[in-house]
Legacy VTK file of the C-alpha trace (Angstrom):
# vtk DataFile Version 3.0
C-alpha trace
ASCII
DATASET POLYDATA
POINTS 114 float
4.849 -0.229 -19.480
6.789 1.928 -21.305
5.549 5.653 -21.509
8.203 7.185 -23.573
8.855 8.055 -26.835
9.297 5.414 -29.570
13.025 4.972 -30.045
13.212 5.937 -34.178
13.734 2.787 -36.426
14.939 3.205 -39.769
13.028 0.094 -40.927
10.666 -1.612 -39.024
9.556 -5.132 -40.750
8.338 -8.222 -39.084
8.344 -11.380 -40.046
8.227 -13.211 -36.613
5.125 -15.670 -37.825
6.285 -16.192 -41.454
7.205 -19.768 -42.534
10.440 -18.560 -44.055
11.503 -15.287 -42.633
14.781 -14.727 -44.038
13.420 -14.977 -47.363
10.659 -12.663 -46.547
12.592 -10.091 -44.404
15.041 -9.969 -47.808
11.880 -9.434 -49.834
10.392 -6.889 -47.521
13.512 -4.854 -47.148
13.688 -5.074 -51.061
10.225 -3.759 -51.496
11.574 -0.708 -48.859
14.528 -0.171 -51.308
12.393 -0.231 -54.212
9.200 2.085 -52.655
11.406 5.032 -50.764
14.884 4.522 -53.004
16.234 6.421 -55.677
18.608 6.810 -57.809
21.204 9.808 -58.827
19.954 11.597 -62.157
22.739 10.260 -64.335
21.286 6.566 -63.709
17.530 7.852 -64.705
16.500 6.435 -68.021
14.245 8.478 -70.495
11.082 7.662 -71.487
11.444 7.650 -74.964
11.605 5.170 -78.420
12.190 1.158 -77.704
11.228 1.991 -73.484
8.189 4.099 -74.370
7.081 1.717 -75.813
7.227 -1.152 -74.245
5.367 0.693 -71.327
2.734 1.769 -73.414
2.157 -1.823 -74.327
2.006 -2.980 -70.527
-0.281 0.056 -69.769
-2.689 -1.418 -72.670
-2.192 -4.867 -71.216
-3.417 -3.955 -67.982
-6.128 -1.390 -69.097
-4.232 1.833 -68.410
-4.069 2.833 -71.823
-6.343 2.839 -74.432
-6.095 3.429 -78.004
-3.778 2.851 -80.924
-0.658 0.871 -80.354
1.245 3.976 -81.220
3.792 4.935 -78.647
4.266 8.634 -77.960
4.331 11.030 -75.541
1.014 13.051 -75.470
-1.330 13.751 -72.333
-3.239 9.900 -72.743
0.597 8.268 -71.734
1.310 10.423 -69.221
-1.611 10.100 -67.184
-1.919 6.292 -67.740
1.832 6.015 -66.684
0.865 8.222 -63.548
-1.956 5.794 -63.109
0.285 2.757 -63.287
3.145 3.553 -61.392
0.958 5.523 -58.289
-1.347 2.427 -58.499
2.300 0.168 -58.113
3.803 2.924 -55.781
6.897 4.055 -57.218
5.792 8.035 -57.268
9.446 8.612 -55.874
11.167 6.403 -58.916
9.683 8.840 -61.809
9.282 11.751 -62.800
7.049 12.864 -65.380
7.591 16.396 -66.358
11.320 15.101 -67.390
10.103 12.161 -68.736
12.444 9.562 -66.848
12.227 6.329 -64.704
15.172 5.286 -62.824
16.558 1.514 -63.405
15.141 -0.140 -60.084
11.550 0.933 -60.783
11.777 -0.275 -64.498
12.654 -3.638 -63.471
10.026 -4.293 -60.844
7.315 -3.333 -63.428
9.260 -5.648 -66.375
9.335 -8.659 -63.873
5.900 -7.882 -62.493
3.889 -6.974 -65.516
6.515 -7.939 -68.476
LINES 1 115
114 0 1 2 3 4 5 6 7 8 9 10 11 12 13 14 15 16 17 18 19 20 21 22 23 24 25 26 27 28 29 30 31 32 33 34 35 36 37 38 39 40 41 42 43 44 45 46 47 48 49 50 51 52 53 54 55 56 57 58 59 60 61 62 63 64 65 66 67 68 69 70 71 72 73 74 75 76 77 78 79 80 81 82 83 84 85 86 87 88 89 90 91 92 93 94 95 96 97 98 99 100 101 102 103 104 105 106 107 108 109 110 111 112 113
């Protein structure tokens, strides 16, 4: 028996017992991507106009946000869109104080929750 260290992976994902593990090990190593990625500054969008809200109406969708369908910035938005994305873990794809989500993150929650 081994009594070593662990040799350090980068990724570690199994998919020995899946029915189709190619497809899964792509969708796993997506979800890594997605969960620990991130993107340079210049590629973050802001969270702002026609994006605000469209968020704000998935948030009220899913019970996040409550209220008015007006879309602005105040204290109720941020902490439902804190809510949302911690809940979907993508703490590492925005960033609230500057008010920006990078591309990747914005996608997952369009195909997910669009």
């Amino acid at each position: 028996m081994w009594s070593g260290p662990m040799p350090a992976a980068p990724v570690d994902l199994r998919v020995d017992d899946h029915a189709g593990p190619v497809a899964e090990l792509r969708r796993l190593l997506d979800l890594q991507h997605l969960y620990f990625g991130s993107s340079p500054q210049s590629e973050k969008l802001a969270l702002d106009g026609a994006l605000l809200a469209e968020l704000c109406d998935m948030m009220r969708r899913l019970d996040y946000l409550q209220g008015s369908k007006t879309s602005v910035w105040d204290e109720a938005s941020a902490k439902a869109l804190d809510a949302f994305t911690s809940t979907e873990n993508l703490e590492a794809r925005i960033d609230l104080a500057a008010r920006t989500i990078d591309a990747p993150a914005l996608a997952y929650l369009r195909k997910t929750f669009g």
